[in-house]
N, C-alpha and C positions, 0 to 999 in steps of 0.2 A: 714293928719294922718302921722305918724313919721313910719320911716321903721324901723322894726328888728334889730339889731346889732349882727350878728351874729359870728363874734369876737369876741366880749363878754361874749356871753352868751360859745363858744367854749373853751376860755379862764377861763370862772369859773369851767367847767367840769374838765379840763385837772388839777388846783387845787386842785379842790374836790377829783379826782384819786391821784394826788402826796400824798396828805395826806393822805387818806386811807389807802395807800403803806405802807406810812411811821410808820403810826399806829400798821399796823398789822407786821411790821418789828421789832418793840420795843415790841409789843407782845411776838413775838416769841423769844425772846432777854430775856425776864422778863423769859416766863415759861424753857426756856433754862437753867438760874441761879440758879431757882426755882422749882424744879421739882415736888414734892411734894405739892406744894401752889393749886393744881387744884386739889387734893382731891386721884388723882391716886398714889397709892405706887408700888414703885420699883420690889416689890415680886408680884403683882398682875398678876395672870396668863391671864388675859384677855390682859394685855398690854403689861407685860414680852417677851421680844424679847429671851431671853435665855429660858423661858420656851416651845416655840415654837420648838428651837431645839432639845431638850429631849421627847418631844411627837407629834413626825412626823403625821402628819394629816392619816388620815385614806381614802382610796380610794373604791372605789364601784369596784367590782367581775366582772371585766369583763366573759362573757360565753365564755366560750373554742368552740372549732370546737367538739372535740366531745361528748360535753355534753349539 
């Protein structure tokens, strides 16, 4: 029976990560250019970074000591 090659099969992993990498690098590269192409618009208050700073979050009522 033939043993394992475990170089091998280490070596196609360590490819399969490089690419992945590289994929999701050119991804982020495309919607970078493209901002727009993923359906989100710029004024959208859900992902609007500038609308976040006009409407500071709201925080829960901490109780006082004497109430």
């Amino acid at each position: 029976m033939a043993t394992p090659n475990y170089g091998y099969e280490k070596r196609q992993k360590e490819l399969a990560k490089k690419k992945k990498k590289e994929d999701k690098l050119r991804e982020k590269a495309n919607r970078k250019l493209n901002p727009s192409s993923d359906g989100l618009e710029p004024g959208d208050p859900e992902t609007d970074v500038a609308s976040l700073e006009h409407d500071p979050p709201t925080a829960p009522e901490l109780p006082t000591k004497n109430g």
